[in-house]
PyMOL Python script that loads the backbone (N, CA, C, O; Angstrom):
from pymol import cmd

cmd.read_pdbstr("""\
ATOM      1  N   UNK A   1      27.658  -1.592  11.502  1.00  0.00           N
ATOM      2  CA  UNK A   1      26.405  -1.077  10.954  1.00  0.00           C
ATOM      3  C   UNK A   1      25.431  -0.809  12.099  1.00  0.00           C
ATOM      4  O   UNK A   1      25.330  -1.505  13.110  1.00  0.00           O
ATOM      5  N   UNK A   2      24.708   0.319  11.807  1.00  0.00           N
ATOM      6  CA  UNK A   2      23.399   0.874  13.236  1.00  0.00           C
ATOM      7  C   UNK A   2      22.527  -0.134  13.086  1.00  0.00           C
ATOM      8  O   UNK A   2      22.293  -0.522  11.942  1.00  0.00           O
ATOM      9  N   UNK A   3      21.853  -0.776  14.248  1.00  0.00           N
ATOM     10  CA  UNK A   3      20.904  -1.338  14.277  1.00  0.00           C
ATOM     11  C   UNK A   3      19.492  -0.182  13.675  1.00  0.00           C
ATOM     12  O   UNK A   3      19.301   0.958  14.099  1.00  0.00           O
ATOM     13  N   UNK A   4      18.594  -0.965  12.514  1.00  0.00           N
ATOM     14  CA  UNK A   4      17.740  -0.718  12.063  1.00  0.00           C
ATOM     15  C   UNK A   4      16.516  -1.220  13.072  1.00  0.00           C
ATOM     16  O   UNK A   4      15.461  -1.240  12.438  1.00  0.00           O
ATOM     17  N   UNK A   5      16.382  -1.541  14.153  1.00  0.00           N
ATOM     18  CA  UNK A   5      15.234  -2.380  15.147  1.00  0.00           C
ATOM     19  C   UNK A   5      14.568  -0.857  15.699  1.00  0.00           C
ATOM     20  O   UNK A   5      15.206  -0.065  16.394  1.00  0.00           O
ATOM     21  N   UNK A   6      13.641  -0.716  15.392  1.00  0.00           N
ATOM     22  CA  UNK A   6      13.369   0.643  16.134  1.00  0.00           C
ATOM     23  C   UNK A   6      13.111   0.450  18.000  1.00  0.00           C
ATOM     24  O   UNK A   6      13.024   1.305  18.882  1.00  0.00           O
ATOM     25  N   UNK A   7      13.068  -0.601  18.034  1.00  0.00           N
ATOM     26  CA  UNK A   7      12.835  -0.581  20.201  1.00  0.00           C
ATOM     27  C   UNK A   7      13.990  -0.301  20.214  1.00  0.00           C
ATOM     28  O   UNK A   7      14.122   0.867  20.582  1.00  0.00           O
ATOM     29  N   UNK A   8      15.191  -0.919  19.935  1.00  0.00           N
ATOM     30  CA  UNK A   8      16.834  -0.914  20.774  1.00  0.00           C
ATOM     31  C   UNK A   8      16.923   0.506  20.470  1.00  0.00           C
ATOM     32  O   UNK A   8      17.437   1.204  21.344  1.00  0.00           O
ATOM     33  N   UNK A   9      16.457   1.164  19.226  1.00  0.00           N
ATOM     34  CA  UNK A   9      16.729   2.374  19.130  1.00  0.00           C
ATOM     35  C   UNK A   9      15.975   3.783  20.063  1.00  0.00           C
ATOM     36  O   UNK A   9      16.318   4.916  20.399  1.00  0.00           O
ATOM     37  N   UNK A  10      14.724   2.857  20.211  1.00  0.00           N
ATOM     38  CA  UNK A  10      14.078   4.249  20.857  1.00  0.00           C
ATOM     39  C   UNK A  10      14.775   4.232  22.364  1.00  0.00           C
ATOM     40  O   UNK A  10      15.309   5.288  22.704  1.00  0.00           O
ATOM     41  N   UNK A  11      14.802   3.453  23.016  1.00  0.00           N
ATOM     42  CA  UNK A  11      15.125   2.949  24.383  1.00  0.00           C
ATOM     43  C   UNK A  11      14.350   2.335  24.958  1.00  0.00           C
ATOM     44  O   UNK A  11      13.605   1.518  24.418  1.00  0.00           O
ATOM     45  N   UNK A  12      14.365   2.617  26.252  1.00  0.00           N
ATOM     46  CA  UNK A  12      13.328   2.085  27.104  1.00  0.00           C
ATOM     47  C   UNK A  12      12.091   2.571  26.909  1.00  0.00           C
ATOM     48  O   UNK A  12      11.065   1.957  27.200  1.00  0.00           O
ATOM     49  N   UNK A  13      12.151   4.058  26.247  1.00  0.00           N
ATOM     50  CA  UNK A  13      10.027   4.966  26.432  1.00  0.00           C
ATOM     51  C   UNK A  13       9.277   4.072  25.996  1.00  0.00           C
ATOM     52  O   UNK A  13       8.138   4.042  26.461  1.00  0.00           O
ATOM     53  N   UNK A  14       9.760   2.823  24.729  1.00  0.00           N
ATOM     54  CA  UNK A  14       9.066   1.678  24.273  1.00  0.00           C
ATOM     55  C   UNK A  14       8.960   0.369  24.787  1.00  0.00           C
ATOM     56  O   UNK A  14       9.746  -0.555  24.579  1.00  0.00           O
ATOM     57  N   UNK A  15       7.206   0.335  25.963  1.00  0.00           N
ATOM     58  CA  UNK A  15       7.715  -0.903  26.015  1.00  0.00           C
ATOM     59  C   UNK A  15       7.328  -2.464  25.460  1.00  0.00           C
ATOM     60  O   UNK A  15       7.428  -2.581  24.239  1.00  0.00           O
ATOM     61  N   UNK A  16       7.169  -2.918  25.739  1.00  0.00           N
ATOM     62  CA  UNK A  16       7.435  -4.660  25.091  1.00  0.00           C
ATOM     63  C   UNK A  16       5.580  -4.478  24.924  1.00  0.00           C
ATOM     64  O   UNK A  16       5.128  -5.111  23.969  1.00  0.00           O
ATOM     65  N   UNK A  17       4.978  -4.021  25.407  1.00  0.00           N
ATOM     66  CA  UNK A  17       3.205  -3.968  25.103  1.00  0.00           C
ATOM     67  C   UNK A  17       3.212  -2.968  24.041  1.00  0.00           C
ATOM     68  O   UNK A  17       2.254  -3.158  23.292  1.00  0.00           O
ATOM     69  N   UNK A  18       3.823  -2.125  23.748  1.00  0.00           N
ATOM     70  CA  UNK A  18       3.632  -0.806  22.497  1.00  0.00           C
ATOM     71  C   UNK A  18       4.550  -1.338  21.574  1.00  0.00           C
ATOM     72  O   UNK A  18       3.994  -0.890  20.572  1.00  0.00           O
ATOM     73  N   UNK A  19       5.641  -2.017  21.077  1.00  0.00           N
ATOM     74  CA  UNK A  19       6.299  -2.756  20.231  1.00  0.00           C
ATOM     75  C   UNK A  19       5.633  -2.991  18.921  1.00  0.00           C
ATOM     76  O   UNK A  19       6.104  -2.671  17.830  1.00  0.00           O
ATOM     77  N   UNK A  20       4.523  -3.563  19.126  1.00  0.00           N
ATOM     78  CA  UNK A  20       4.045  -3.939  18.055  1.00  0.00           C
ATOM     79  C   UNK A  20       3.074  -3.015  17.126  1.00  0.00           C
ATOM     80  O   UNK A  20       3.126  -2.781  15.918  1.00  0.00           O
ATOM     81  N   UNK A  21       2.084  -2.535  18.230  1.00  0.00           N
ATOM     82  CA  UNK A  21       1.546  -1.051  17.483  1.00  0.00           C
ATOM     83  C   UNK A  21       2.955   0.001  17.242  1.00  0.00           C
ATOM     84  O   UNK A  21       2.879   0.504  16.121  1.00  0.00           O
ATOM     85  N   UNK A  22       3.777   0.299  17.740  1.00  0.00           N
ATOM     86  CA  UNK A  22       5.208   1.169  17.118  1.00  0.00           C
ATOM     87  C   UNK A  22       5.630   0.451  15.453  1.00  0.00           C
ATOM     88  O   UNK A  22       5.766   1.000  14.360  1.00  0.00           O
ATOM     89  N   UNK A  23       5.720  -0.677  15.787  1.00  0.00           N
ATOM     90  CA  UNK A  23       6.710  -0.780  14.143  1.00  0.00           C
ATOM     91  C   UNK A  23       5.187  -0.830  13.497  1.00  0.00           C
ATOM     92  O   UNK A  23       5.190  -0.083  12.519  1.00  0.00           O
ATOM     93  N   UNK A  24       3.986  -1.390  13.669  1.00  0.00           N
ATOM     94  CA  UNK A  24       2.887  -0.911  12.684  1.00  0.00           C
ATOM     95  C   UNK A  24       2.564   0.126  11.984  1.00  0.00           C
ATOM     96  O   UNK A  24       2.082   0.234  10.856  1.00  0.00           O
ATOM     97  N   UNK A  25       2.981   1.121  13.021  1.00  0.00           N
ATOM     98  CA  UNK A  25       3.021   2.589  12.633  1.00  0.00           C
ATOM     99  C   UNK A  25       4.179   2.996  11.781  1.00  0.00           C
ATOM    100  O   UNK A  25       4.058   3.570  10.699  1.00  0.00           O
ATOM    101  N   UNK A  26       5.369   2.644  12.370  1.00  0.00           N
ATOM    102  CA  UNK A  26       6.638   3.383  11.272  1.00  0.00           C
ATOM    103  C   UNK A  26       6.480   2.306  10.317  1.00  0.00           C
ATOM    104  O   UNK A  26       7.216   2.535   9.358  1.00  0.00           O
ATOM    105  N   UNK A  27       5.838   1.239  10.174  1.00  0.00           N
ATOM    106  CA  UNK A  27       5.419   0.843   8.643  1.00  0.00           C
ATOM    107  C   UNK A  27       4.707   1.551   7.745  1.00  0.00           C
ATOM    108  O   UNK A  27       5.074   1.844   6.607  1.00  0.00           O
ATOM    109  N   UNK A  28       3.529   1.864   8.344  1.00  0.00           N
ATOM    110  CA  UNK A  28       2.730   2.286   7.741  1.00  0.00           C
ATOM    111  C   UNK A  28       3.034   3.981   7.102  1.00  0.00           C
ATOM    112  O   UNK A  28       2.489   4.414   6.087  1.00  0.00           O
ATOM    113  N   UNK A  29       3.753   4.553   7.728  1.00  0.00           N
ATOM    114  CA  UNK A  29       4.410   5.566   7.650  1.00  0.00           C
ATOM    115  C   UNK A  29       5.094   5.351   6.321  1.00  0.00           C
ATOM    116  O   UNK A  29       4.827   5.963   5.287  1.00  0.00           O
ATOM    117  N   UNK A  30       6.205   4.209   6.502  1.00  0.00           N
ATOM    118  CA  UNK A  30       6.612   3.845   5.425  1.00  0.00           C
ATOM    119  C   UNK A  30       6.119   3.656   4.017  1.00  0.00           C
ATOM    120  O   UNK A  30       6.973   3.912   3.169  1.00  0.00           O
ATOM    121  N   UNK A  31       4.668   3.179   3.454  1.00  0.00           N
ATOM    122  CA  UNK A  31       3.896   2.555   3.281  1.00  0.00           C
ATOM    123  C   UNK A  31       3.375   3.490   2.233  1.00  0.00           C
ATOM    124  O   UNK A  31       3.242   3.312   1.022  1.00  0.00           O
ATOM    125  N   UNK A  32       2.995   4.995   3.321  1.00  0.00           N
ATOM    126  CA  UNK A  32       2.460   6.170   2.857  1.00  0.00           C
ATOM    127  C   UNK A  32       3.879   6.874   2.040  1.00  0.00           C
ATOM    128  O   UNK A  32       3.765   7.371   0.920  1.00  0.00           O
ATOM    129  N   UNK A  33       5.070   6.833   2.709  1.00  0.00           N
ATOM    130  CA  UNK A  33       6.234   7.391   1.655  1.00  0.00           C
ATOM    131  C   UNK A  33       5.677   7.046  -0.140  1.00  0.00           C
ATOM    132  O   UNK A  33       5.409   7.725  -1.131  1.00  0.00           O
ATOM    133  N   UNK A  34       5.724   5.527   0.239  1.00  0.00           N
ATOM    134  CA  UNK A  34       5.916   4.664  -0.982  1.00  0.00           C
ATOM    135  C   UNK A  34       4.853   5.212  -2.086  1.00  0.00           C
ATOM    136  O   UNK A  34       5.024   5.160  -3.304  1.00  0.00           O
ATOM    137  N   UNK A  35       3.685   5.765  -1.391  1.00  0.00           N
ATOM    138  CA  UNK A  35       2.535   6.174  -2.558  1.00  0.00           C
ATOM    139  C   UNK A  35       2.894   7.204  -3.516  1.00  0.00           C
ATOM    140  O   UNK A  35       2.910   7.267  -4.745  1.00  0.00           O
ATOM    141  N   UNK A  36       3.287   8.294  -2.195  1.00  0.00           N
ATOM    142  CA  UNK A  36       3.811   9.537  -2.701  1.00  0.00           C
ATOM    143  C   UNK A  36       4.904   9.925  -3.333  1.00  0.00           C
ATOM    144  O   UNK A  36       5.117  11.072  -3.726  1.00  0.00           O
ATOM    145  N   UNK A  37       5.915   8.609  -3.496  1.00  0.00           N
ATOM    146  CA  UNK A  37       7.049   8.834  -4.438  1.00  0.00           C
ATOM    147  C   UNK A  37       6.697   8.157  -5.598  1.00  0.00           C
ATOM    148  O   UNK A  37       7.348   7.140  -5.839  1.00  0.00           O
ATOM    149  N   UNK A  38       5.822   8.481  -6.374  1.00  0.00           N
ATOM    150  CA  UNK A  38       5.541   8.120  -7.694  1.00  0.00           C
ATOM    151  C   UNK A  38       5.605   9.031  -9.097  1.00  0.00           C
ATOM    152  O   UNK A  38       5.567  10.225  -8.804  1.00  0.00           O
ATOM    153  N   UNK A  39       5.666   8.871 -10.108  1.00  0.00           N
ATOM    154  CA  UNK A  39       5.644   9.842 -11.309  1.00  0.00           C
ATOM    155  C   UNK A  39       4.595  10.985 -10.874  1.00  0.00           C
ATOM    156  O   UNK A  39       4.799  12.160 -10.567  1.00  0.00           O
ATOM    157  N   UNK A  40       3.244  10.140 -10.962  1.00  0.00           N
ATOM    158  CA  UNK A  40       2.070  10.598 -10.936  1.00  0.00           C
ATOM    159  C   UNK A  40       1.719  11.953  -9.552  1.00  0.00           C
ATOM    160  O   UNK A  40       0.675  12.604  -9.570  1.00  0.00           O
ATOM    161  N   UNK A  41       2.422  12.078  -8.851  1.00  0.00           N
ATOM    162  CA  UNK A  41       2.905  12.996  -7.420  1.00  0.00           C
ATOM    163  C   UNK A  41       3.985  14.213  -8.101  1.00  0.00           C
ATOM    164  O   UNK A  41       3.949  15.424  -7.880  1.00  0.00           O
ATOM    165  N   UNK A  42       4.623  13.708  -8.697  1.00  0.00           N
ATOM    166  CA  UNK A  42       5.856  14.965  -9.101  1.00  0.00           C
ATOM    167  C   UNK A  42       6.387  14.874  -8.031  1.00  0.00           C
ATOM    168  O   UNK A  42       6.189  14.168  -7.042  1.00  0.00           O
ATOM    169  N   UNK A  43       7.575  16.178  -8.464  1.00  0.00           N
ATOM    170  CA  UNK A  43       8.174  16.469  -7.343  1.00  0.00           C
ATOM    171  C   UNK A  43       7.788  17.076  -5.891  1.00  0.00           C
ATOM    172  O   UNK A  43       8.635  17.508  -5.108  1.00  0.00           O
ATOM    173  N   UNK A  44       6.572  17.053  -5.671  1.00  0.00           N
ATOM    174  CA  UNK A  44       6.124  17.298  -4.606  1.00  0.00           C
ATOM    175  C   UNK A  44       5.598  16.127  -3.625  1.00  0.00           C
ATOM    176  O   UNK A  44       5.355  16.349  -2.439  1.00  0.00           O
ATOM    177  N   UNK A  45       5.442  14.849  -4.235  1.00  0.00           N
ATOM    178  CA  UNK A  45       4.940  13.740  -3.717  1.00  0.00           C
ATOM    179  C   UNK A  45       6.666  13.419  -3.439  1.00  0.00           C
ATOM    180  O   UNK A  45       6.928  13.190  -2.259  1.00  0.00           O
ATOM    181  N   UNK A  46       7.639  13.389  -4.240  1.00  0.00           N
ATOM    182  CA  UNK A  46       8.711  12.902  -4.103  1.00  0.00           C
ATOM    183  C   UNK A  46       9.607  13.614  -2.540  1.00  0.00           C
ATOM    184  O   UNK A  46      10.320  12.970  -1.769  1.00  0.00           O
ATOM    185  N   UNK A  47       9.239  15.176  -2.456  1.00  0.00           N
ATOM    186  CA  UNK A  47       9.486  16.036  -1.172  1.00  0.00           C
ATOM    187  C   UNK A  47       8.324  15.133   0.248  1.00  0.00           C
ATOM    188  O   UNK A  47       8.456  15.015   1.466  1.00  0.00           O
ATOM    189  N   UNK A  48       7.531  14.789  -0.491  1.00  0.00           N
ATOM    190  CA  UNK A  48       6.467  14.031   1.447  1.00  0.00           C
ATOM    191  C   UNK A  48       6.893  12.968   1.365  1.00  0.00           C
ATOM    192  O   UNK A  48       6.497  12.287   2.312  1.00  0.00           O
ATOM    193  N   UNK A  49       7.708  12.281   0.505  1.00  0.00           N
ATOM    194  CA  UNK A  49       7.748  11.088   0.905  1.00  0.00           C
ATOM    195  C   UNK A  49       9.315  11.443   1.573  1.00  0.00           C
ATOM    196  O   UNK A  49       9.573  11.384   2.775  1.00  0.00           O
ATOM    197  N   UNK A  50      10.007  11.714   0.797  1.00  0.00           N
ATOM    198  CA  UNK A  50      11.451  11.983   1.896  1.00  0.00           C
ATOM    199  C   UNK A  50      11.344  12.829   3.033  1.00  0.00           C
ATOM    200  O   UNK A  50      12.371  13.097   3.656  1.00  0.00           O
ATOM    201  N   UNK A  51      10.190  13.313   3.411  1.00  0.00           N
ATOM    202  CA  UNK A  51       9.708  14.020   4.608  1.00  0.00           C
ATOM    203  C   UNK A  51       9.305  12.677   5.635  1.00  0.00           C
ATOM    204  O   UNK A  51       9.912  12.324   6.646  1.00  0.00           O
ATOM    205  N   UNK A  52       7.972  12.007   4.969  1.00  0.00           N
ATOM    206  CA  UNK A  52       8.046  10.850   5.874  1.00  0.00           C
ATOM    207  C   UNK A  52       9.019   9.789   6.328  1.00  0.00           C
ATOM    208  O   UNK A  52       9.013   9.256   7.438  1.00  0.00           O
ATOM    209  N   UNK A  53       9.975   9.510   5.194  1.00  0.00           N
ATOM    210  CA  UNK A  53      11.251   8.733   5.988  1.00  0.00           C
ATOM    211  C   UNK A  53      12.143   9.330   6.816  1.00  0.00           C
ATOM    212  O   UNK A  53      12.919   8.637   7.475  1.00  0.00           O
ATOM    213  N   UNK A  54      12.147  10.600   6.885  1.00  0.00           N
ATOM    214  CA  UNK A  54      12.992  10.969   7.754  1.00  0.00           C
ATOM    215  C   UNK A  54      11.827  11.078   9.003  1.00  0.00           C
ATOM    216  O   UNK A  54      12.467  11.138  10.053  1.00  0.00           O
ATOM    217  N   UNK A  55      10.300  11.128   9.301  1.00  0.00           N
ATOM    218  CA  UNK A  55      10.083  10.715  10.244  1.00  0.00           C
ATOM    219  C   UNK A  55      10.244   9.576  11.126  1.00  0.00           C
ATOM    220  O   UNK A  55      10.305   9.462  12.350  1.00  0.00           O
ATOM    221  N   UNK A  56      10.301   8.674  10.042  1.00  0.00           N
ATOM    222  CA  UNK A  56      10.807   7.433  10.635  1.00  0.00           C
ATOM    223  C   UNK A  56      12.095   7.281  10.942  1.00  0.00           C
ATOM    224  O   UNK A  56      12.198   6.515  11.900  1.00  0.00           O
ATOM    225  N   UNK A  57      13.050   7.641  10.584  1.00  0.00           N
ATOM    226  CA  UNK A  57      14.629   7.967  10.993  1.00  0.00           C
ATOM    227  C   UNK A  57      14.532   8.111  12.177  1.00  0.00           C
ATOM    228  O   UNK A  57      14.971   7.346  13.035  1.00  0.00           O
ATOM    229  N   UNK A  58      13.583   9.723  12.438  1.00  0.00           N
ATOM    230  CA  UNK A  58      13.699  10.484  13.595  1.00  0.00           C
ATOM    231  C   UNK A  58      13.248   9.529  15.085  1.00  0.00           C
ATOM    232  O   UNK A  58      13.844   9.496  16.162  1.00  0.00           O
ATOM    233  N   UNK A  59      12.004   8.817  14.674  1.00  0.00           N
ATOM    234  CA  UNK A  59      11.241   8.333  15.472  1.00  0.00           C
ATOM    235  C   UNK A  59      12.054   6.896  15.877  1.00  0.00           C
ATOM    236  O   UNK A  59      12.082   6.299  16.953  1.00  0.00           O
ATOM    237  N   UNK A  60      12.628   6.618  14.726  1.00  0.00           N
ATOM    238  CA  UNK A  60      13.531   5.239  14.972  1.00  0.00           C
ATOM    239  C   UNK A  60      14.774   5.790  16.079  1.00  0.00           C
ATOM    240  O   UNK A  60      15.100   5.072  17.025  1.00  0.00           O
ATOM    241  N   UNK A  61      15.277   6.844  15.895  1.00  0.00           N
ATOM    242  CA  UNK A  61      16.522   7.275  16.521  1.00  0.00           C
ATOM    243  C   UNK A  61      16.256   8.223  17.766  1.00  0.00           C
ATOM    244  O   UNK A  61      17.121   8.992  18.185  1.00  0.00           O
ATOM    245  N   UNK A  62      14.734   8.084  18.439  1.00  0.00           N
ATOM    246  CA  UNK A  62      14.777   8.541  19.882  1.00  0.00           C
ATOM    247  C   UNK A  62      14.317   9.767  19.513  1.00  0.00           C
ATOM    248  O   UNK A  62      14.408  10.621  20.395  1.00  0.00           O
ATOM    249  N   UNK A  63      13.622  10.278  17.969  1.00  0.00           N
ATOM    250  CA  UNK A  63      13.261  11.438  18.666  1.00  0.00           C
ATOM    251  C   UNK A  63      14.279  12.787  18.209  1.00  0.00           C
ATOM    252  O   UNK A  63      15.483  12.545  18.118  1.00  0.00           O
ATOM    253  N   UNK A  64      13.838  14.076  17.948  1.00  0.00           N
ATOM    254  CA  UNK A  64      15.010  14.922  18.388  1.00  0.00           C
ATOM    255  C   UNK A  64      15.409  15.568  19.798  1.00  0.00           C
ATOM    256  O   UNK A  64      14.551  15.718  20.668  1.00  0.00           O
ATOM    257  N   UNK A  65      16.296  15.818  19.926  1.00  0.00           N
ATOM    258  CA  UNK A  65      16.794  16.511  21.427  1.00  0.00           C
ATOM    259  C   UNK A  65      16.562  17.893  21.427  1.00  0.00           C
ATOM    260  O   UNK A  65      17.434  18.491  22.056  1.00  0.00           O
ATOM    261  N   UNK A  66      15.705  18.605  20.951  1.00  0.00           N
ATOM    262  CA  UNK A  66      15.757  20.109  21.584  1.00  0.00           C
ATOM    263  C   UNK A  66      15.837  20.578  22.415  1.00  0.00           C
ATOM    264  O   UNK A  66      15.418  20.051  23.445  1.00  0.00           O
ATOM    265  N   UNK A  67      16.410  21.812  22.425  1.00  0.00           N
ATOM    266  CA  UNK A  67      16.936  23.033  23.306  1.00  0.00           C
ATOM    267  C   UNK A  67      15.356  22.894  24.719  1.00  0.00           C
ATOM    268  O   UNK A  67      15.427  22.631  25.920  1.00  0.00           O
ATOM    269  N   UNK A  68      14.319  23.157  23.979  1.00  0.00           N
ATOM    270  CA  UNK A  68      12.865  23.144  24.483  1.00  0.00           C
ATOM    271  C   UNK A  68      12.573  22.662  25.056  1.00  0.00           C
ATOM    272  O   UNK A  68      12.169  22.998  26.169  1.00  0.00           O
ATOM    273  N   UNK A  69      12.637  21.296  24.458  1.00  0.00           N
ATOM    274  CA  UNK A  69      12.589  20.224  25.317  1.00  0.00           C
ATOM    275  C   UNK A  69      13.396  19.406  26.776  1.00  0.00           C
ATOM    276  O   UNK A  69      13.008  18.513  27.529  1.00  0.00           O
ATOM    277  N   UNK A  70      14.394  20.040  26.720  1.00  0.00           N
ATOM    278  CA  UNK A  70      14.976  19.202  28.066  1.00  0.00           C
ATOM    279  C   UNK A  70      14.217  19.138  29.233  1.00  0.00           C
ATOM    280  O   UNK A  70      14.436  18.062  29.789  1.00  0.00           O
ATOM    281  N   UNK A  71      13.577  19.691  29.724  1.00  0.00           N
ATOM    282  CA  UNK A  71      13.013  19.867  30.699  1.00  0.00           C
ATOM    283  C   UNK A  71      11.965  18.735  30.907  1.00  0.00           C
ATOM    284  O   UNK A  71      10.854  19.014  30.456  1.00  0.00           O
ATOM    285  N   UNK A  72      12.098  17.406  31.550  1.00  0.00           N
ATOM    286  CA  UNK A  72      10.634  16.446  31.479  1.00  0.00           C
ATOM    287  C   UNK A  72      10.006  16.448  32.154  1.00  0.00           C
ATOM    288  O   UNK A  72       8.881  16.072  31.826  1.00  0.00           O
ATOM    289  N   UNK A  73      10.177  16.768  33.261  1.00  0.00           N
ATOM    290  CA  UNK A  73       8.894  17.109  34.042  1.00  0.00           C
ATOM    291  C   UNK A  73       8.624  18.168  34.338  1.00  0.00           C
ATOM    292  O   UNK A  73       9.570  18.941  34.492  1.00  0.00           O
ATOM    293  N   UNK A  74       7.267  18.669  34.546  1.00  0.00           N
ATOM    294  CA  UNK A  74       6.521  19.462  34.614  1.00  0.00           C
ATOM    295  C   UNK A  74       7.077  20.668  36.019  1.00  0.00           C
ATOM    296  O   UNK A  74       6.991  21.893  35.933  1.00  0.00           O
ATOM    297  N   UNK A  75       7.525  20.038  37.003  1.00  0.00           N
ATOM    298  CA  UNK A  75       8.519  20.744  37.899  1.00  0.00           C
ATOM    299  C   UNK A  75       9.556  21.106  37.238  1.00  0.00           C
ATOM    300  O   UNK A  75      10.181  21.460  38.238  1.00  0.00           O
ATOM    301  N   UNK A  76      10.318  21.331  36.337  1.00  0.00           N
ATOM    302  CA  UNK A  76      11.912  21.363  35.825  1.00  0.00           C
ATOM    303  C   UNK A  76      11.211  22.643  34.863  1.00  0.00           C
ATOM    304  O   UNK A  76      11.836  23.644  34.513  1.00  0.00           O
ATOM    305  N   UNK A  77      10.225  22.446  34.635  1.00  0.00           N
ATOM    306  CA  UNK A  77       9.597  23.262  33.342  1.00  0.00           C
ATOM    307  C   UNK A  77       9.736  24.711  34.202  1.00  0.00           C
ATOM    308  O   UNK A  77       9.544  24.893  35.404  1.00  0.00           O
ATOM    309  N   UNK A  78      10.182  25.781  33.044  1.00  0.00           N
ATOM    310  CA  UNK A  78       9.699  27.648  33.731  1.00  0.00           C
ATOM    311  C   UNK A  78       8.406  27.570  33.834  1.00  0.00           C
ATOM    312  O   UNK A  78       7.675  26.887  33.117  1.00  0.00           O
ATOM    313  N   UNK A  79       8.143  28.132  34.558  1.00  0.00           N
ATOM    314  CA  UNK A  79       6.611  28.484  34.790  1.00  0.00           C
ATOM    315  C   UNK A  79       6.481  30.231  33.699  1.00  0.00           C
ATOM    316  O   UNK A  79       7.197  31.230  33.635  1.00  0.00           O
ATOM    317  N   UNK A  80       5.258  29.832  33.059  1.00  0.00           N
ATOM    318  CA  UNK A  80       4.538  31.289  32.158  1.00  0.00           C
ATOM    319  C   UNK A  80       4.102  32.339  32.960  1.00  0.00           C
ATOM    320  O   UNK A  80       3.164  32.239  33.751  1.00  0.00           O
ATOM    321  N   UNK A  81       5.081  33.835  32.685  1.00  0.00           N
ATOM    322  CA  UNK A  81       3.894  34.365  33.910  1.00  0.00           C
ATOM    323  C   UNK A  81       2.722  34.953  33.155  1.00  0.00           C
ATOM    324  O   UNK A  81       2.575  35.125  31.945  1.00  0.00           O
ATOM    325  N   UNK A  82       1.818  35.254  34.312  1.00  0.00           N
ATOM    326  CA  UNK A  82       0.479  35.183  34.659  1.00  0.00           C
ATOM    327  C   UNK A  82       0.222  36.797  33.953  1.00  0.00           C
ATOM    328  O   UNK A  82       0.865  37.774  34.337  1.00  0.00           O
ATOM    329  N   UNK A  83      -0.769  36.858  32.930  1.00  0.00           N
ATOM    330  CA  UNK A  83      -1.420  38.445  32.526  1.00  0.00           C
ATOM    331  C   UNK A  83      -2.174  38.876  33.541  1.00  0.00           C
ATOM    332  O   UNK A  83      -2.351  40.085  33.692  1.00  0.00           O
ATOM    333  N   UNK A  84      -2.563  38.229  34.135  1.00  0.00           N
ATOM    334  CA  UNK A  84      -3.635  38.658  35.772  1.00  0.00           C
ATOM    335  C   UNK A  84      -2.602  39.495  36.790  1.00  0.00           C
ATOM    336  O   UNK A  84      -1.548  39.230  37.369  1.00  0.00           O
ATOM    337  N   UNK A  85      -3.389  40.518  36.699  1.00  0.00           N
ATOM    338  CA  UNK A  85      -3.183  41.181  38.341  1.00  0.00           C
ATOM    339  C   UNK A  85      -1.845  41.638  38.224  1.00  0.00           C
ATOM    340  O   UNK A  85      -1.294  42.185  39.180  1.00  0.00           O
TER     341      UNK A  85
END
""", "prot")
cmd.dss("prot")
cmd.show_as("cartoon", "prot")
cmd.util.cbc("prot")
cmd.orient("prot")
């Protein structure tokens, strides 16, 4: 079975000082699912709340990897060219 711990999952970007504000947050995240999956929401409260757990999935599991994104530092990045001149 996957560990459900969101630090082992994020990696290292989390560290032992942000731990605790992190799972506060994908609680609370959680928290907010729970409102919005009610009768009283319809099926549209029932769509944000399975929107917000899969943020927490995402955020538990590192994040997605995009194409876009590989690049982490700011050197690795293309440079935009310039409308000037």
């Amino acid at each position: 079975m996957e560990s459900t711990d969101p630090v082992s999952r994020a990696g290292p970007t989390i560290t032992a000082k942000l731990r605790p504000g992190w799972e506060a947050a994908m609680r609370e995240i959680e928290h907010q699912a729970e409102h919005w999956d009610t009768p009283d929401h319809g099926e549209t409260g029932s769509l944000i709340a399975q929107a917000l757990r899969a943020a927490v999935d995402i955020a538990r599991a590192g994040g997605l990897h995009c194409e876009h994104r590989r690049a982490s530092t700011p050197e690795a990045r293309p440079r935009k060219q310039s409308s000037h001149g």
